[in-house]
C-alpha positions as CSV (number, residue, x, y, z in Angstrom):
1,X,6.4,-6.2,-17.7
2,X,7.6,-3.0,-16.6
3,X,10.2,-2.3,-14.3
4,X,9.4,-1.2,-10.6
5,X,9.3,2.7,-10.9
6,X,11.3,4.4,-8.5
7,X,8.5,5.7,-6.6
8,X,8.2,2.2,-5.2
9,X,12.2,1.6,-4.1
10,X,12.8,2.0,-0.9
11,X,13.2,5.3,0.6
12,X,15.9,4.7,3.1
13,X,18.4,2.7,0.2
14,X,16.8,4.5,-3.0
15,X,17.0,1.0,-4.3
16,X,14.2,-2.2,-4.7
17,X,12.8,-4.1,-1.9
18,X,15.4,-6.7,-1.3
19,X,13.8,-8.8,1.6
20,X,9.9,-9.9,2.7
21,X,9.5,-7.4,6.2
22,X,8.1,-10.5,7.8
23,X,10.2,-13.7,7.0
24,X,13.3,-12.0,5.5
25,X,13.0,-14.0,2.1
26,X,14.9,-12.5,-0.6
27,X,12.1,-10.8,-3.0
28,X,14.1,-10.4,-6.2
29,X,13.9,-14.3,-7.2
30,X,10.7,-13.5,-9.1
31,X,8.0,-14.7,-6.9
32,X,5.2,-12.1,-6.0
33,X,5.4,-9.5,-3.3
34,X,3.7,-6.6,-2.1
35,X,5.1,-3.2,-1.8
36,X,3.3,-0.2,0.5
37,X,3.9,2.9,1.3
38,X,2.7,5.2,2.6
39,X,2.9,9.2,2.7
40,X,2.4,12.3,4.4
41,X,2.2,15.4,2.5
42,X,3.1,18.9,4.1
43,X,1.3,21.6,1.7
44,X,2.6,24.7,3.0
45,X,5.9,23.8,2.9
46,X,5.5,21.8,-0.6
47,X,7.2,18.6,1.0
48,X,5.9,15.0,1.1
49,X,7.4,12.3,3.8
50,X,7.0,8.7,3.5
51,X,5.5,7.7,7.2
52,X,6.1,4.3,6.6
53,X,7.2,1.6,3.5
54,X,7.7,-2.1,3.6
55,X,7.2,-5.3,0.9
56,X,6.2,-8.3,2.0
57,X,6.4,-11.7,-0.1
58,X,2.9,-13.5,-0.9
59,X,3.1,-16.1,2.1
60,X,3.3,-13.8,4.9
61,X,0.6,-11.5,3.4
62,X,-1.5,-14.6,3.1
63,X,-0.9,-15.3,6.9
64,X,-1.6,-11.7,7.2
65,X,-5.2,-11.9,6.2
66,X,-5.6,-15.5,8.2
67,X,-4.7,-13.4,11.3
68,X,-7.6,-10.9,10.1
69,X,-11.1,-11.7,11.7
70,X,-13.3,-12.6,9.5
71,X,-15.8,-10.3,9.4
72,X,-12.9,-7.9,8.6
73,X,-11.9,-9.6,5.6
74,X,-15.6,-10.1,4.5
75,X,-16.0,-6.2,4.9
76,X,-12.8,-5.3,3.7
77,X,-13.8,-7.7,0.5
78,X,-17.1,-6.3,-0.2
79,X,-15.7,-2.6,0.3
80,X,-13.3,-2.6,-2.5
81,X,-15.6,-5.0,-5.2
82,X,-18.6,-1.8,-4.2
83,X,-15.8,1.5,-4.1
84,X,-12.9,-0.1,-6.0
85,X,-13.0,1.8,-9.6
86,X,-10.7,-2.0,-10.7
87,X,-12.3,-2.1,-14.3
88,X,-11.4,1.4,-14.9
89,X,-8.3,0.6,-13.5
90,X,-7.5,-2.4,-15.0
91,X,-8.1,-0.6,-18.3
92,X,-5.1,1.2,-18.3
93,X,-2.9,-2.0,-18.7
94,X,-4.1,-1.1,-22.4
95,X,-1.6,1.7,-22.8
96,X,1.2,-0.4,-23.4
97,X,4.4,1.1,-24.3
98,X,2.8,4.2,-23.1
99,X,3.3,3.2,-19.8
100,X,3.5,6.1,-17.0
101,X,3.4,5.2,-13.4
102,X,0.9,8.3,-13.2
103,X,-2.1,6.9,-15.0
104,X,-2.1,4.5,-11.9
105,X,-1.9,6.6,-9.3
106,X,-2.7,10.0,-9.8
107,X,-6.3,9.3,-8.5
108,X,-7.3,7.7,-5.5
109,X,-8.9,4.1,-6.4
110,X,-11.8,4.2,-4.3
111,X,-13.0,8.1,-3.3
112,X,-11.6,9.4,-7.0
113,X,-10.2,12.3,-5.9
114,X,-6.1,13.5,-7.1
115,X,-3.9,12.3,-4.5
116,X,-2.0,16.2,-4.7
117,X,-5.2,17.1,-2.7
118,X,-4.6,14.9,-0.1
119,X,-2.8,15.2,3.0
120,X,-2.4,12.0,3.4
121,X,-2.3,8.5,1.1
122,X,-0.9,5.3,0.7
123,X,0.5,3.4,-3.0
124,X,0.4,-0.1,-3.2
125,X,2.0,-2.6,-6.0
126,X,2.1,-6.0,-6.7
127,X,5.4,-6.5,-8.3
128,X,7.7,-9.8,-8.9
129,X,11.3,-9.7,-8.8
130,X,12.8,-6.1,-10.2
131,X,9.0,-5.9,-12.1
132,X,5.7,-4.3,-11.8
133,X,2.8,-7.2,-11.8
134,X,-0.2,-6.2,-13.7
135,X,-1.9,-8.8,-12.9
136,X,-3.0,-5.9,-9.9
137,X,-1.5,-2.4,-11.2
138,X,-0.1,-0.5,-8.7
139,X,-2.7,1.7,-7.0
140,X,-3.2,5.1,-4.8
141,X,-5.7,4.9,-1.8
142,X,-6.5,8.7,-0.2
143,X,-6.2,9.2,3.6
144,X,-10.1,9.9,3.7
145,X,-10.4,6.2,1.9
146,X,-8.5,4.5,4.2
147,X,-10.5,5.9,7.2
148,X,-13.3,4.8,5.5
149,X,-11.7,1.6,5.9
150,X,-10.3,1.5,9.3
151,X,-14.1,1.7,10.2
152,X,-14.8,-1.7,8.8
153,X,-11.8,-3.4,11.0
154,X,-12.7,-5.3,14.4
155,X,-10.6,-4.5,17.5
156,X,-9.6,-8.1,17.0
157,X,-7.7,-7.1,13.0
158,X,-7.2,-3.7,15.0
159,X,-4.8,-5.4,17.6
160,X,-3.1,-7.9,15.0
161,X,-2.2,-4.3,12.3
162,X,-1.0,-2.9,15.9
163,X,1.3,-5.8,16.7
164,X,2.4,-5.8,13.2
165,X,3.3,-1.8,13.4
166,X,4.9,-2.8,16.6
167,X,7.0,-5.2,15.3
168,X,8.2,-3.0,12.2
169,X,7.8,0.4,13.2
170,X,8.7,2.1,15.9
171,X,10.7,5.6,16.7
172,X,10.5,8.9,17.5
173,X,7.2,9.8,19.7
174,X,6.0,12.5,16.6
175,X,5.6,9.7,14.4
176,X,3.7,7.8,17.1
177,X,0.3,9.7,16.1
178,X,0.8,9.3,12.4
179,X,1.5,5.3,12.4
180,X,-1.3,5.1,15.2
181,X,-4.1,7.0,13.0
182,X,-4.9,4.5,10.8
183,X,-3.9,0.8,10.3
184,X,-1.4,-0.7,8.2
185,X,-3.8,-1.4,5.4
186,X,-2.6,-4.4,2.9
């Protein structure tokens, strides 16, 4: 196991996820957890923002997806196993002590392009306690992806991602347009 690369701390503290965003459950115990974030880049002023970040253990992501309709989850499903590049992916686990955080997410898993040419993208890991989990290796998803995605998504998963954002998220009316663009994709 790798430790969790900075790029995956928490922006706000510069340290690890400490709690679940949903339930409050210490995350550092060892069980599995999610981490997103996601980014806005700013190219002619060379700086990248994070627009929103938050981990969330395994129990309230599963009662995430519950709350999902179900043809969401079945398109959502058979979008990544048809655009997901996961073998190739899943192949870089082979470089071993090797390990760079880069080989994971330089490239957009689904659309293939370098996530420096992108405006906009998210980075996801599974991790468990202060490690990485590569039993899914962390991953980059381009803004043009995720619209892709937000297509897929009934107004029913549309409303639930809303509440959810609601719940989490709120603050100044400029950030309103960015955290309303797209849904919180898990």
């Amino acid at each position: 196991m790798t430790t969790i690369p900075h790029r995956f701390f928490s922006s706000a503290t510069e340290k690890p996820f400490e709690h679940c965003i949903e339930c409050k459950k210490s995350l550092l115990s060892g069980e599995p957890y999610l981490i997103q974030k996601s980014y806005r880049r700013y190219p002619d002023f060379n700086i990248e923002d994070t627009v929103f970040e938050f981990a969330m253990c395994f129990g309230c992501f599963e009662g995430m997806r519950n709350r999902m309709s179900r043809d969401s989850l079945r398109r959502m499903d058979s979008f990544f196993s048809e655009n997901a590049r996961i073998e190739e992916h899943l192949k870089k686990k082979t470089l071993g002590l090797n390990f760079s955080l880069d080989h994971f997410i330089n490239n957009c898993i689904i659309e293939d392009i370098p996530i420096e040419e992108t405006e906009e993208f998210q980075l996801v890991a599974l991790c468990e306690g202060y490690h990485l989990s590569f039993s899914l290796p962390p991953y980059a998803i381009s803004g043009q992806a995720m619209e892709r995605m937000a297509e897929l998504l009934s107004a029913e998963t549309l409303d639930e991602m809303d509440d959810f954002r609601g719940r989490h998220f709120t603050g100044p009316p400029e950030l309103s347009k960015l955290l309303n663009r797209k849904p919180i994709l898990i």
